[in-house]
N, C-alpha and C positions, 0 to 999 in steps of 0.2 A: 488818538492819532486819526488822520483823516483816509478816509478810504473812498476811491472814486468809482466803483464799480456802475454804478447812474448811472453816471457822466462818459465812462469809459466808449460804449462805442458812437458817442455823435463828438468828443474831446476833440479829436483830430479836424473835423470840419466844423466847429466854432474857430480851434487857436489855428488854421491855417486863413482864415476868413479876415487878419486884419487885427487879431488880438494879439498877437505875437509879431516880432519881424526876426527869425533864426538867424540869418546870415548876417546883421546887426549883434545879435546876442554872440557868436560866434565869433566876431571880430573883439569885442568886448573880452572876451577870454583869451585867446590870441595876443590883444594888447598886454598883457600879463604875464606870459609864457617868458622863458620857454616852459613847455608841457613834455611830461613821458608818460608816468604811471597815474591815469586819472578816473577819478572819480566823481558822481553826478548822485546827488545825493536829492533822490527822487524826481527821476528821470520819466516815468510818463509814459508815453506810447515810442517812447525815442527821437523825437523832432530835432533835439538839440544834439543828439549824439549822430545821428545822421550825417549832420548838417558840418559834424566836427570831425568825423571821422572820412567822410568826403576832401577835407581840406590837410589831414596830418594822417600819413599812413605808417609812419614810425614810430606811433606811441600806443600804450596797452590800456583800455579802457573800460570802465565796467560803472556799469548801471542799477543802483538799486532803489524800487518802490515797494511800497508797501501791497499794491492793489495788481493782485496777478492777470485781470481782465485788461488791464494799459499793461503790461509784460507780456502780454500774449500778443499784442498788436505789437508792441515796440520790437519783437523777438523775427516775427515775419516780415518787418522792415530793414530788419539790419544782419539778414539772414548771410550776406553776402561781405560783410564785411567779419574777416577773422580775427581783429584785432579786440572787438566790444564784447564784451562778457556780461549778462544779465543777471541779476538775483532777486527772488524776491525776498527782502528786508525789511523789518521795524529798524531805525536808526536807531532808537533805544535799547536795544536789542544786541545792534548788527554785531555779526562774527564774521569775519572774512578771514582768508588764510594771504595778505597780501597788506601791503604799508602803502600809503600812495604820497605823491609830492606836490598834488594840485587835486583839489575837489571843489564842485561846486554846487550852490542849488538858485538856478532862477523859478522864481515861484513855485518851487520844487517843497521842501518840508521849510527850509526857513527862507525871509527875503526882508528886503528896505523899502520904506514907502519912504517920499520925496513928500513934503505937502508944504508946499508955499516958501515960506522963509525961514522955516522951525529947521528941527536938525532931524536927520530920516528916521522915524523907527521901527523897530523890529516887528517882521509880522511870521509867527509860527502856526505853522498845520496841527501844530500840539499842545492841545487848550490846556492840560495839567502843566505849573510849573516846574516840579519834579522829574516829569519827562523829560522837559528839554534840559534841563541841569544833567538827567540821565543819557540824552541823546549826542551834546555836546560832548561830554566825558569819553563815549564809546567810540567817536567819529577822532578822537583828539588820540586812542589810543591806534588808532589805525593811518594815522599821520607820521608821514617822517620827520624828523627837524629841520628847519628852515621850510617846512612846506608852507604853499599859499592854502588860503580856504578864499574863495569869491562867492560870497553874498551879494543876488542882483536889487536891479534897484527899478521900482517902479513908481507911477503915478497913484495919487489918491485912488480910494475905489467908491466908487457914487452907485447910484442907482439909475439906469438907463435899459433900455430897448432899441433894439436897434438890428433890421436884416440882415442874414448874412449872405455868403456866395448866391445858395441855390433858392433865394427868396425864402428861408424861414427866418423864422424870429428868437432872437438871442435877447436873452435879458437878465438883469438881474437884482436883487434886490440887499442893501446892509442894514442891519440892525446890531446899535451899538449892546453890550452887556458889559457887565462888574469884570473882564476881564480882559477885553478885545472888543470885539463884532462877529455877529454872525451872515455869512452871505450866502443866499439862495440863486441859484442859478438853476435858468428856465432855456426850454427851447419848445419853441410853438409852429405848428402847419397849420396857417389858419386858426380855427376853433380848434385844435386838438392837440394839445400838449403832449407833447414828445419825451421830455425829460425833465426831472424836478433834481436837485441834487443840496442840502445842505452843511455846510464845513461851518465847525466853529473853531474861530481864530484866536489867539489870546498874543495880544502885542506887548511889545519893550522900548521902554525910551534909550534914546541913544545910547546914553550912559550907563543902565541898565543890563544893554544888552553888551558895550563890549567890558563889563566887571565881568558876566556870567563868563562871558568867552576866555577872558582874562585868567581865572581861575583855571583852564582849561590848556593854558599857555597861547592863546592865541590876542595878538595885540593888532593892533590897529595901523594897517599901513599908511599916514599921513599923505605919502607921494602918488594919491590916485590920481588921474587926469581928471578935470575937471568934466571933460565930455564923456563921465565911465559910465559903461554898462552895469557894473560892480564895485562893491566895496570891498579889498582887499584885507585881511587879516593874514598873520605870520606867526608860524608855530616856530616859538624858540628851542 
C-alpha cells in the first residue's frame, strides 16, 4: 500500500498548480448523486472533500488515508466543517463503525486511465493482488445495497517536467514492470531537489477489474455520461 508521507507537505502545492481541477471532480460526483452518507476512499490532505463539503451541507462524510502526514493537513483544513469525519485507514484493513451509500476514490487508492481508444484500466496504489481482492471485500462490507462506488477517470501518465505556481519544478518520471508501472515523482528549486517520492502501481484491464469488483457485488453502471469524471459501479 502506498504511503505519501514524501510527498505529503509540497502535495497540496503540486495538485493545486494545474494537476487537479476540484470543482470539475466535484460536479463529477454531484452528477451521480443524490449523496448522504459518504465516503472518499483515500482522501489526501482533503482537497476533494473541501471542495464537497462546501457545496452539500446535509450529508455526513468521512475521509480515510492511509498516510497520517496528508490527515494532519486534510484535518486543519476541514477543521470547520462538522459534518467530515477523518480516519486514518488501510482500505484492507478498514473497520469503521458506519455503512455508507456513495464512496469514492479519484486518484485516491483505486482509479481509470482513459488511453486512446482501448477500454480504461484499472490503476491501484496496491501493487499485491491479494490486497486489493482484500481491499474491495472490506470497502463492499461497509456499503449499503444499492450504494454507488465512483472510480475516477484519468489521462495516460507520461513522463514530463513542467513548473508550477511559485516557479519550482514538478516532474515525473513511469517505468513499466511485470505488474503495473512504477512512477517517481520530483519537485526541484533550481539545483536542489526538494522531494523524491516513489509509488508502485499494479493495473487491471477493464474486464479484470470489473470480475474482481463483481465478486464483491459491485456491477457496472452502463448509463455513465459520456462527459464523466467517474465510473459508476452499483452494490446489489
Amino acid at each position: 500500500m502506498s504511503d505519501y508521507t514524501n510527498m505529503s507537505g509540497y502535495y497540496d502545492l503540486i495538485m493545486t498548480s494545474g494537476y487537479y481541477d476540484y470543482k470539475k471532480i466535484v460536479d463529477g460526483l454531484l452528477m451521480n448523486g443524490p449523496v448522504h452518507d459518504v465516503l472518499e476512499i483515500g482522501c489526501g490532505t482533503g482537497l476533494i472533500l473541501e471542495e464537497l463539503a462546501k457545496r452539500q451541507h446535509n450529508i455526513t462524510i468521512m475521509g480515510i488515508d492511509l498516510t497520517q502526514a496528508m490527515l494532519d493537513i486534510a484535518q486543519q483544513r476541514l477543521l470547520t466543517f462538522s459534518s467530515v469525519k477523518l480516519e486514518q485507514q488501510n482500505i484492507t484493513q478498514m473497520s469503521l463503525n458506519q455503512k455508507f451509500d456513495f464512496s469514492f476514490s479519484y486518484g485516491g487508492v483505486w482509479y481509470f486511465v482513459n488511453d486512446g481508444d482501448q477500454e480504461p484500466f484499472l490503476v491501484s496504489h496496491i501493487s499485491d493482488h491479494a490486497a486489493n481482492v482484500a481491499g474491495f471485500s472490506k470497502l463492499a462490507n461497509h456499503m449499503k445495497d444499492r450504494s454507488k462506488l465512483l472510480l475516477g477517470i484519468q489521462g495516460p501518465h507520461f513522463d514530463y517536467a513542467k513548473p508550477i505556481s511559485n516557479g519550482m519544478v514538478y516532474s515525473q518520471k513511469i517505468e513499466p514492470n511485470g505488474h503495473g508501472f512504477i512512477k517517481h515523482y520530483y519537485l526541484d528549486d533550481g539545483d536542489r531537489r526538494l522531494m523524491s517520492q516513489t509509488i508502485d502501481y499494479r493495473t487491471y484491464k477493464f474486464e479484470e477489474a470489473c470480475d474482481m469488483l463483481g465478486v464483491h457485488g459491485f456491477e457496472f453502471h452502463k448509463k455513465t455520461p459520456t462527459n464523466q469524471q467517474f465510473l459508476v459501479f452499483q452494490k446489489k
